[in-house]
Each structure stands twice: as C-alpha cells, then as structure tokens.
C-alpha positions in Angstrom: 75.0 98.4 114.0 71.5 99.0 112.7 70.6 102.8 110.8 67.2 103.1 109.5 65.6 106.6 109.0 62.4 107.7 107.3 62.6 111.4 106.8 64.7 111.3 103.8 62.3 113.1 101.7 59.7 112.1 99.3 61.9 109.8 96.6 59.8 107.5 95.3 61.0 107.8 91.7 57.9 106.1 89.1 58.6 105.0 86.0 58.4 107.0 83.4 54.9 106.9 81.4 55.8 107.6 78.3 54.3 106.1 75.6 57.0 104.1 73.1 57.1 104.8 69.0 56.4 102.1 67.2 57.0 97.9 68.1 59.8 99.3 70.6 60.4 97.1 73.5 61.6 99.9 76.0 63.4 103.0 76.1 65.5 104.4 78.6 64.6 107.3 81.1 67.1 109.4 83.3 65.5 108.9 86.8 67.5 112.9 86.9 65.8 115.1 84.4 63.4 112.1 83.2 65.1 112.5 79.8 63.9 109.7 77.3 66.2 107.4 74.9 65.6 105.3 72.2 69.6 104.0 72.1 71.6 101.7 74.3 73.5 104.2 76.2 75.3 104.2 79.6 74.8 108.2 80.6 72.7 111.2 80.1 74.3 113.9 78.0 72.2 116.3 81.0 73.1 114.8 84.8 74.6 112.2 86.5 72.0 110.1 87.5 71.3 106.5 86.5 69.2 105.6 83.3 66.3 103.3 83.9 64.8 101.3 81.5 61.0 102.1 80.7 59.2 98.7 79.2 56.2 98.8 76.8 54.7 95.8 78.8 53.4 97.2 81.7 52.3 93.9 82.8 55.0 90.8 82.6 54.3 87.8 80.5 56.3 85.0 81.7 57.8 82.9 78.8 57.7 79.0 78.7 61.2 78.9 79.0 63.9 77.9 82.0 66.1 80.2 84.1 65.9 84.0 84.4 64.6 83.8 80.3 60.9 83.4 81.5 61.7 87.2 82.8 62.2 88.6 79.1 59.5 91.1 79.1 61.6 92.9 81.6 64.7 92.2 80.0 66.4 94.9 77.7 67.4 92.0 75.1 65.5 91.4 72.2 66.4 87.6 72.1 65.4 84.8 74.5 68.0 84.2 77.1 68.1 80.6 76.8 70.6 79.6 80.1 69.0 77.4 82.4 70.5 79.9 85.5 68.2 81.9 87.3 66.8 82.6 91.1 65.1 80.4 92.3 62.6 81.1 95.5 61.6 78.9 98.3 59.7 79.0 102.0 62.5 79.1 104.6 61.5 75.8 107.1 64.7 75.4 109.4 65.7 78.4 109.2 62.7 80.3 109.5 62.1 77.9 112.7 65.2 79.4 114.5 64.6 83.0 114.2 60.9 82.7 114.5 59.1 83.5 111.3 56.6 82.3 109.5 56.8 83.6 106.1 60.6 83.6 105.5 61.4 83.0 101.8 65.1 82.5 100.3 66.1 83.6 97.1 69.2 81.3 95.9 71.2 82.2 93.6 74.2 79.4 92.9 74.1 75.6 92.3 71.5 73.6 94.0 69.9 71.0 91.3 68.1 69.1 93.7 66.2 72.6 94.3 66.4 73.3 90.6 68.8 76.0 90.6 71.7 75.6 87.8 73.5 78.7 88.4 77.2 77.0 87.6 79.5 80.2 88.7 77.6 79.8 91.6 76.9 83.8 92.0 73.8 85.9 91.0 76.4 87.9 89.0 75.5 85.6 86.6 72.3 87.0 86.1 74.0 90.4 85.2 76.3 88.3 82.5 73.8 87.1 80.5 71.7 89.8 79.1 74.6 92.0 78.6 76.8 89.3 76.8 73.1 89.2 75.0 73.3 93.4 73.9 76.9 93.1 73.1 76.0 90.0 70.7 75.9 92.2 67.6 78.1 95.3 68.2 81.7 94.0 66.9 82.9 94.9 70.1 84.9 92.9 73.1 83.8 93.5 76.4 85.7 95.1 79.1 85.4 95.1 82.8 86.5 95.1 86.1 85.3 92.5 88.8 86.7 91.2 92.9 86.0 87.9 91.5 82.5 86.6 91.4 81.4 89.1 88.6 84.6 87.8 86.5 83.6 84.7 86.3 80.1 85.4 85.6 81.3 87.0 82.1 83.8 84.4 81.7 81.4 81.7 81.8 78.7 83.5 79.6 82.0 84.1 77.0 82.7 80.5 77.3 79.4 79.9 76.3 78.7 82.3 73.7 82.0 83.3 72.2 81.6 86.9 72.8 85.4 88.3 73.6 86.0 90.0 77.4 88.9 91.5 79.1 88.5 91.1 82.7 90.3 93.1 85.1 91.1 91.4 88.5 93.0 92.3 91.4 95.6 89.6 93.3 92.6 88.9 96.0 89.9 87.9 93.3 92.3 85.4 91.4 91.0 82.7 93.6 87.6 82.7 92.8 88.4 82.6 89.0 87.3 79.5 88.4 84.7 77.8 85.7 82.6 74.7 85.2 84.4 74.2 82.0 87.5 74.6 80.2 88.3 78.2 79.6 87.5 79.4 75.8 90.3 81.5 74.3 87.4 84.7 74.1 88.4 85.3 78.1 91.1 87.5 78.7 91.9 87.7 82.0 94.3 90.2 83.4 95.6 90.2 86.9 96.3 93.5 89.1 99.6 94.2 91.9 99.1 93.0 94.9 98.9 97.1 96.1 95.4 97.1 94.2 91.9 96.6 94.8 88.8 96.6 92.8 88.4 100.1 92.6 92.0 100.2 91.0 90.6 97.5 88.8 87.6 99.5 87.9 90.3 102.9 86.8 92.2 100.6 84.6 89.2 98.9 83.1 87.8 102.6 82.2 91.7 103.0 80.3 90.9 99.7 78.4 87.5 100.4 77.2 88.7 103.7 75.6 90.7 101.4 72.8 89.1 100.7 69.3 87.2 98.1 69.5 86.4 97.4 72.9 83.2 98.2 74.8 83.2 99.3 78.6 80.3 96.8 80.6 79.1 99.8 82.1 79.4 99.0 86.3 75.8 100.2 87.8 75.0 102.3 84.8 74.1 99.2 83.0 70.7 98.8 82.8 71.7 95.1 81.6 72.9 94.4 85.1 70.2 95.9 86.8 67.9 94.1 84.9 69.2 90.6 85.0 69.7 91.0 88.8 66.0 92.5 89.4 64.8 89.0 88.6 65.5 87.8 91.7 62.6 90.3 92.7 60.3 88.9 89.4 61.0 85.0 90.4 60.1 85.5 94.2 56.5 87.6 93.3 55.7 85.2 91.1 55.9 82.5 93.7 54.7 84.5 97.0 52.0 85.4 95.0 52.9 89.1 96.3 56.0 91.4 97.0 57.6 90.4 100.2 57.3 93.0 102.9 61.0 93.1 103.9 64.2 92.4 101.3 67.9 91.7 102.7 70.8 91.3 100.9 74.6 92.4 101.6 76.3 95.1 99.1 79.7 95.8 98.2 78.5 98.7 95.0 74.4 98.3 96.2 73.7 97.7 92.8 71.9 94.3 93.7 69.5 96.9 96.1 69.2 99.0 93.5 67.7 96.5 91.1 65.8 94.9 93.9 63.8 98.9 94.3 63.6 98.8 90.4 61.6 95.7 90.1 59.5 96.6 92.6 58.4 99.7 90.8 57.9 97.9 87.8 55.4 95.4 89.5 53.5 97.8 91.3 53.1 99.5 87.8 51.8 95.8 86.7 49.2 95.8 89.5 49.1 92.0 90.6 51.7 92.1 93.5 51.1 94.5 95.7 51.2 98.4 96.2 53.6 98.7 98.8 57.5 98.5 98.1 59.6 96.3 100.3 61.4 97.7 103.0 65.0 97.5 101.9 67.6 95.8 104.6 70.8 96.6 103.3 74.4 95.5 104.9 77.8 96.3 104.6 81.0 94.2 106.0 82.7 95.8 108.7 85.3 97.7 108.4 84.5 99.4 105.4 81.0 100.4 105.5 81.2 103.7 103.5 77.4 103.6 102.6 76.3 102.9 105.8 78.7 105.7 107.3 77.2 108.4 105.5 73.5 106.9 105.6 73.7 106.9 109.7 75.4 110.2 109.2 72.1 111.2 107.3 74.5 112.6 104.3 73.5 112.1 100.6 77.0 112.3 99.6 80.4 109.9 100.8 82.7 111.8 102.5 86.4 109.9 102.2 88.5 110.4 104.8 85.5 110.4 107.3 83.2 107.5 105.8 86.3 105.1 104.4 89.8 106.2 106.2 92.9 104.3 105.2 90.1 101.9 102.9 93.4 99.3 101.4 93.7 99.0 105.2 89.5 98.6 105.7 89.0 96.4 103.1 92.1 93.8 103.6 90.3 93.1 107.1 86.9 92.5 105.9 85.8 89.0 105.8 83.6 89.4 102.4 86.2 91.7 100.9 84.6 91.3 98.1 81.7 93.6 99.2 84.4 96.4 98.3 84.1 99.4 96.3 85.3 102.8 97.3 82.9 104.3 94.3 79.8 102.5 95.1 76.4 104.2 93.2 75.1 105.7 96.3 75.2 109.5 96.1 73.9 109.7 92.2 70.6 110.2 90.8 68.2 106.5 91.5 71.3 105.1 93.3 71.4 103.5 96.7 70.7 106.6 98.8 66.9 107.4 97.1 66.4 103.4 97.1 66.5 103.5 100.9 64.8 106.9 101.2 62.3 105.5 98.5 61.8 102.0 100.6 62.2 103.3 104.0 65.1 101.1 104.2 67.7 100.5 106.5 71.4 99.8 106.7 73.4 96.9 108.7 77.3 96.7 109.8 78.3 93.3 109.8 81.4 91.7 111.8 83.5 89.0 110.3 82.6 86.6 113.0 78.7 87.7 112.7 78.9 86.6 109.3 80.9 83.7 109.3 78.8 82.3 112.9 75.8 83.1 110.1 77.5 81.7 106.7 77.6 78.4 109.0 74.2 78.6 110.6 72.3 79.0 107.2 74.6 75.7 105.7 73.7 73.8 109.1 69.9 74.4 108.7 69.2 74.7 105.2 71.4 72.0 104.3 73.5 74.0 101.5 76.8 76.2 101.6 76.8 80.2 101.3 79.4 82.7 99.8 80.9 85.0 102.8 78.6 87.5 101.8 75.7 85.6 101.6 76.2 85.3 105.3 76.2 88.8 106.1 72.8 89.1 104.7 71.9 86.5 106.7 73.5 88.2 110.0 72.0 91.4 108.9 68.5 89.3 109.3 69.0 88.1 112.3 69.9 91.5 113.6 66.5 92.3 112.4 64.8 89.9 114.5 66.9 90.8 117.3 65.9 94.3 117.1 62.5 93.9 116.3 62.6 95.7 113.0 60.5 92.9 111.2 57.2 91.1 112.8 56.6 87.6 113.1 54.0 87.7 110.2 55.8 89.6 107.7 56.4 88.3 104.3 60.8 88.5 104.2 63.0 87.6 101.1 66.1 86.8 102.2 68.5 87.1 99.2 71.2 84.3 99.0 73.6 85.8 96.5 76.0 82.4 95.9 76.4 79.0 97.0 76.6 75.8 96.5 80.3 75.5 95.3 80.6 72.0 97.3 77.3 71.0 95.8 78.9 72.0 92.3 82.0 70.2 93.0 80.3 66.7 92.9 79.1 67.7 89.7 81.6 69.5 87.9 85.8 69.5 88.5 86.0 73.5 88.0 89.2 74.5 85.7 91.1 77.6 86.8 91.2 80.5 84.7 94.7 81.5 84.4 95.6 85.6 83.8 97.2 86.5 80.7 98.2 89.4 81.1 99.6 91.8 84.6 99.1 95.4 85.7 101.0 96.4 88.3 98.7 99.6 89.3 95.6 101.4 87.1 98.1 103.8 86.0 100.3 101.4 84.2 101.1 102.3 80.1 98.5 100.2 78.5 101.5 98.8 75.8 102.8 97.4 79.4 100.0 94.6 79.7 101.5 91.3 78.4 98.3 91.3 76.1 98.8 91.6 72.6 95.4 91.0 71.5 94.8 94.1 73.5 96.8 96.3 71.7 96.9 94.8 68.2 
C-alpha cells in the first residue's frame, strides 16, 4: 500500500526569523501561533502545536569533535556532546545495484566500527538520549519516560554514562530489548508493565510519574531535545552528499524521526549551502496498525479510532516491528507528521511482516550488516518505491537505517540485562503500588 497526495494545502512552516536578545543560542517558536520562548519548555500556554527551536546560527559550524557533537550548533545544549555515537552516511553499492539506483545513500544508525559508527544500544534513539540527558544535567531533577524498548535503553545507557537518574517505563514486550554494553548503574530505574499493556499504557503511567516532586517528564515528540538529536541524521548525510537528498525513507511507530528529518531540512535550506528543495518524505507504518497512514489515505488531518486503529492490543500484538506502536502518535497537532508530509509532498507506506522481514534479510545479505525489524520496513517501503516508480533512477535517496548491528556489537561487547525494579500492572495502578521506593520517598 502506497498513499501520496499533493493537495494538502500550502504547509511549509519556515522558521521563525526572529532576531535572539543577547549571546542566546536559540529560542523556541510555536510552529501554531509562532509564539517566541526564551525557557526550556515542552508546550505553548496558547495551542497545541509543537515548539520548534529557532537557532542564532543560521549557518552550521561543524565542531572538531566525534559523533552527533560536531552537530552542536543545531543542538539545544549549551555543552559539547562528547559520545562518540552518531549517524553515519554512506553510498549504497550492493544494494543500490539490486533495485537500480545510482545515488542510494544509507544512513546507519547502530554499531558498525569498521564503518565508524559506535552507536553501542545500537538504535538512533540514542541520538535523542544524549542531548536531553545533556538539558536535564543541571535541573535537580530525575528523568521519567516511557519507551517499547529501544528508546529505554537509549536513556539507560546515557544514565550509565552520565549519572543522571531515569525511571523508565516499559511494557512486558519491550523487556527483551533492555539490554546495555555495560553493567547497569544504579541511576536506571526500570519499571515493567502487565502483560495487558502496551506503550501507549506506558506513556499514561509515565505522565502519573512525572507529576511527583522531583522528577522531570522527557517530553515524547514535544521535546525539541529529541527532535534535535534525531535531525542529525539529516545534518551528517548533507554534509557528505554535498546536498539534501531528494527522497528520505524511514519507518515510524510516533513519526517523530520524520518529523525531525522535515525540521532539519528547513534549517539547512535557511543555511543556503544544500539545497532549496525539501526531500520528499517516504514514510511507512507496519501492518496491521497503520493509524497514520489510515487517516493520511483517508485525506483526514485528524485520527479517527475505531476506524483508523480498531481493536489496536489486537493490531499491534500481530505486527512484526511492534515496536513501531503508538496509538497517540504526533500526527494531527500543529508541525506534526500530517504538515511534514503536506509540507514535503510526502507519501505513506503499509508494510507486511513478511515484506519486512524478506527486506530486513536482503539489506544484511547485501550490505553485509544486520537491521532492527523496523529498519526493514524502511527498506520494503523503498523498494515499493522503485516498484512503483515513485523515485527515478538519478535521484539522490537517503535511506534511513534506524538500528543494527547487534551481532556486530556482540563480538565486541557481552551486553548485561537490565533487570526491572519495579511492576505496574496497568497505567492506572496507585503509584504507592510500584515496588519502587526511591520513587515515592
């Protein structure tokens, strides 16, 4: 299933061209009302939509420094990230070979030394860790957030690292993936959900937790951090094409990594070296639950439940990548998903389980290195694309890879397993319930 349309309206949202007081670094601007912030905050007091950070460097610097670091101009941190993760971008050969292309480039985002990429939870989620491990540094505060698993271990490996305290809130299907590199640090607190649950039941309970004293909700999609981190993937493959690719494809569970793909764009049109033409953005969703790409094809704005995600427990527990699930993704809002297609011209993919695992094992057969399941719908969605005739030979593609290289890692590293220490039966669940005491001390 392929659903592109281009009479969506005239949403190209530009940043903001306000001039900042003083040595600031950036501000933040509501893509809604284009209200203007000077503070770290996570909503407008006026609408819905999503804040977007607005940098005093209109053109990026990069810094002499390893991993997604060399991005800090367009980081909201005021410190050097210093981690050696980061994307790292090369010319598809194999690959490219077998669907025909000539200017296929892959993004990778896991562990892959021999490439240079050190990405050790093997997930681009990392990228969204660090800088907002990096703004909490100084607040006092403990993180709190919800995950399906590769997120979780993101910020439990950037806690490890730094110290900084989180309270992670997983359901039964992400306890597998929570894993590290290294020993689990006593700052990760890792609570486990009823098998009943999924990550939007994670995502309730986590908004319960953040309310106590002391601790600090992450922020989901509203966090510019996030976006930020995960828009270098964009930065790193610019700098090396020389240009912004033509086409970008990535799978989505909340389409916040599409999202921050359209974000970075903006920004390096604004710089002027790269290109004046966004990238068309090639979004897909795992069948059965495709609520984004139910109400895109639908040519609705807004979600509709029981029409775009019926029975979704059901949905979701037969999806291959069931971790692209989230039943309250940030497509409807104010610079969410919806205007990032209408803005790109984009277009939306459904994605079988046995299109993306026959992917998942084609990708690892020809370029040599294992992919997360949804790593190979993004690669199913491209070959759709070629399939269909919805790229040309010529065109300049980034094809994101958003983890891999676990079996790589293993040789490397003996990952430890991050046991829960606390349980929550269901989001509703009295928080003096969750075996947690340093929760409710």
């Amino acid at each position: 299933m392929i659903y592109s349309r281009s009479a969506c309206g005239d949403h190209i949202l530009q940043l903001h061209s306000g001039i900042l007081s003083g040595d600031s670094k950036y501000n933040l601007v509501c893509t809604g009302c284009s209200g203007i912030y000077s503070d770290d905050r996570l909503k407008c007091p006026t609408d819905s939509a999503l804040l977007r950070t607005n940098y005093s460097n209109r053109q990026i610097i990069l810094k002499d420094v390893p991993g997604m670091g060399k991005f800090h101009d367009w980081l909201p941190v005021h410190e050097i990230i210093t981690s050696n993760a980061g994307s790292i971008t090369y010319k598809s050969i194999d690959l490219a070979s077998e669907l025909g292309l000539n200017n296929l480039y892959i993004s990778f985002n896991g562990y892959w030394p021999e490439r240079g990429a050190f990405i050790k939870t093997c997930s681009f989620k990392e990228l969204e860790a660090f800088p907002t491990i990096q703004r909490l540094k100084n607040s006092g505060g403990s993180l709190v957030l919800a995950s399906a698993g590769n997120t979780a271990r993101a910020f439990a490996h950037a806690s490890a690292l730094t110290g900084i305290e989180v309270y992670i809130i997983v359901p039964e299907s992400g306890i597998p993936r929570m894993w590290l590199p290294e020993e689990p640090s006593d700052s990760v607190h890792l609570i486990q959900m009823g098998k009943n649950c999924d990550y939007t039941d994670s995502i309730h309970l986590a908004e319960r937790l953040a309310s106590l004293p002391g601790m600090v909700a992450e922020g989901g999609a509203r966090n510019v951090a996030r976006r930020d981190g995960m828009g270098t993937v964009m930065l790193d493959a610019a700098f090396h094409m020389k240009r912004m690719p033509d086409h970008y494809f990535q799978a989505i569970g909340s389409g916040t990594g599409g999202i921050s793909a359209w974000e970075a764009s903006l920004r390096l049109i604004v710089d002027g070296r790269f290109g004046m033409r966004l990238p068309e953005l090639h979004l897909a969703q795992n069948l059965p639950f495709t609520p984004m790409l139910n109400a895109w094809k639908a040519g609705r704005r807004e979600i509709i439940k029981d029409i775009d995600m019926p029975d979704p427990k059901k949905l979701i527990h037969e999806m291959y990548a069931d971790i692209l699930s989230n039943r309250e993704p940030p497509y409807s809002i104010g610079g969410g998903v919806y205007d990032a297609l209408c803005s790109t011209d984009g277009t939306m993919y459904g994605i079988s389980n046995n299109e993306a695992k026959a992917s998942q094992k084609l990708f690892e057969h020809l370029e040599g290195i294992d992919i997360f399941p949804p790593a190979g719908v993004a690669v199913a969605s491209l070959i759709k694309a070629v399939e269909n005739r919805q790229v040309e030979v010529d065109d300049h593609i980034l094809l994101n890879i958003t983890g891999g290289g676990v079996k790589r890692l293993e040789m490397d590293y003996s990952p430890y397993k991050i046991e829960p220490t606390a349980y929550a039966e269901n989001a509703n669940i009295p928080l003096e319930e969750i075996i947690c005491e340093k929760v409710l001390a």
